[in-house]
N, C-alpha and C positions, 0 to 999 in steps of 0.2 A: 539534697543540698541546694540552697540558693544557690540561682544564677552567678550573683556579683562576687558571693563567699568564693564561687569556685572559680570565678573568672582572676579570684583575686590571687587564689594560691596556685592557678597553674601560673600567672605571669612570676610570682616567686619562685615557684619552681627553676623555670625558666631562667631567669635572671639569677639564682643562684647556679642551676647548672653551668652558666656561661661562666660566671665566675670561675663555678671550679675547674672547670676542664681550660682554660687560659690561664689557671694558678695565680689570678691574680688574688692576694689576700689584703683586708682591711687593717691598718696598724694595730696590733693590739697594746700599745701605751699610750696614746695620743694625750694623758694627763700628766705625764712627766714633765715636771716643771722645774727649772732652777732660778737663779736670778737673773730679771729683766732690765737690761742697762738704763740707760738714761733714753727717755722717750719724748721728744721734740711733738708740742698738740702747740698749734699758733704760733706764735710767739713765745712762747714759754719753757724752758726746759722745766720736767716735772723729774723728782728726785727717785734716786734707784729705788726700785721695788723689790724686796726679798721676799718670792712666793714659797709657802710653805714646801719643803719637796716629799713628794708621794716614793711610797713603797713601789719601784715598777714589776716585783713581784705581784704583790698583792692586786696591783691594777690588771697587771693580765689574769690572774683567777679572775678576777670580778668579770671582765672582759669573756673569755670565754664559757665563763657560766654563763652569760646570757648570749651567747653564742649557741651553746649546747640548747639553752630554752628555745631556740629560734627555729632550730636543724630539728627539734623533739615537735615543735609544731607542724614544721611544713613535712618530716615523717609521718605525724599522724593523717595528714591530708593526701601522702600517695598509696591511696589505691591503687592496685593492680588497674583497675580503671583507665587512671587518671595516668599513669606510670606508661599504659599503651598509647593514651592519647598524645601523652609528649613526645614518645619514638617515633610515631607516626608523623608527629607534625613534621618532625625535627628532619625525619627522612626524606618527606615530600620535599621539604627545601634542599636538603644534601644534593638528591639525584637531580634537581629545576638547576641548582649552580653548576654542578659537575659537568651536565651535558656542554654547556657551554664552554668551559672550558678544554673539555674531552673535545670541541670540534675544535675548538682554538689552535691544539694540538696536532689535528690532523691523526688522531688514534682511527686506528680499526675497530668495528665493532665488536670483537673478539678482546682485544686490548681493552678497549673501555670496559667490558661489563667486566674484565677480571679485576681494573682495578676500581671500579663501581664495589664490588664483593669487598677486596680487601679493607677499602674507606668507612663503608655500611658497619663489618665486622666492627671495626677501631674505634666506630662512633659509637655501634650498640654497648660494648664493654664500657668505655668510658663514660655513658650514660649509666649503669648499672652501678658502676663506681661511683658514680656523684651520689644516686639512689641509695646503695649502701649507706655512703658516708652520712648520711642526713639521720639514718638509723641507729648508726654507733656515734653520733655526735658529732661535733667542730672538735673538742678536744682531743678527739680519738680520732676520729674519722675524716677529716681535712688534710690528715698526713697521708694516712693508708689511699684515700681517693689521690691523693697527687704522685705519690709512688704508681700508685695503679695506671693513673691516665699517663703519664711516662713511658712506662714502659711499654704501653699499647701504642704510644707513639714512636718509640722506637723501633717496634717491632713490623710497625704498619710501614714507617721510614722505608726499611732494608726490604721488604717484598715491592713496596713500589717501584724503587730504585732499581728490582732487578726489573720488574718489568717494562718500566720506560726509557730508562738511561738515566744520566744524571741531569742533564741538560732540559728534560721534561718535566724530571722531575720538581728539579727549581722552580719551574714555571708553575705546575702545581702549586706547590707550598705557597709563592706567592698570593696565588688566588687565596689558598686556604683561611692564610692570616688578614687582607683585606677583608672576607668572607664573616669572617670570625670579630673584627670588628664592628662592622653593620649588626650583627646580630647581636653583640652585647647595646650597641647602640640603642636598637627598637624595642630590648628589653627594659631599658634604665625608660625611655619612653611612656612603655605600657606602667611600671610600676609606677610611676611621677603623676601619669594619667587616673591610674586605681586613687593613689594618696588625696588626687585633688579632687576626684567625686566623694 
């Protein structure tokens, strides 16, 4: 495979991982239209405009049919390969943030690596989940992966909590969700970067 082909579907990868596992989704009506009032350009009122209005049924099929064509491509591009290389990367960053956090804390190294363990498990699963869902489609699969990363989030939640307290445990989270910002951030980056070479 080219370089830039595969440079180009791990940053999708990537960037739709982040997507899915922060659940944020893309509208799927954004063509729903009704009538637009009166709209002031200079000087001038310009008279109402009645836009046709769309089926917002129809427009979500349409919407994610080419959702499903998107998730059926970047499926055909995870290789088992490719699938390792993104864990790997993804983990390298996991454990480079946590530590710093893990000393913020004042954890024991006993403490930190179990809940190093619990975080790694909750990220490997919900990375699988995304992996999945890429397989079984956006129409099928964008529900089951957000159930899924859910509840690996709540599950991760309630073993952390016992083991830090609750007061650590916020502290966590915090990081987590800045964390988790930055990281969709430098992904919208790389893809804007892929678009523009």
């Amino acid at each position: 495979m080219k370089k830039p082909l595969f440079s180009a579907l791990v940053a999708l990868a990537i960037f739709a991982a982040v997507i899915l596992l922060t659940g944020k989704h893309v509208p799927t009506n954004p063509l729903d239209t009704g009538s637009a009032s009166q709209v002031t350009h200079g000087h001038r009122n310009m008279e109402e405009v009645t836009l046709p209005k769309t089926d917002p049924g129809e427009n979500r099929r349409i919407a994610n049919e080419k959702y499903d064509e998107l998730y059926s491509k970047i499926a055909a591009g995870m290789t088992p390969e490719t699938r390792d290389l993104i864990w790997r990367a993804g983990q390298r960053r996991t454990v480079s943030l946590y530590k710093d956090v893990f000393d913020s804390l004042n954890l024991d190294l006993e403490t930190a690596n179990q809940a190093m363990e619990i975080i790694l498990e909750r990220e490997k699963k919900k990375l699988e989940a995304a992996f999945q869902g890429y397989e079984d489609g956006y129409t099928k699969g964008s529900k089951k992966h957000a159930e899924t990363s859910q509840m690996e989030s709540y599950l991760a939640e309630a073993q952390l909590r016992k083991l830090l307290g609750d007061r650590r445990y916020e502290d966590l989270a915090k990081a987590e969700v800045g964390h988790k910002a930055r990281v969709a951030t430098e992904a919208q980056k790389i893809v804007r970067k892929l678009n523009n070479d």
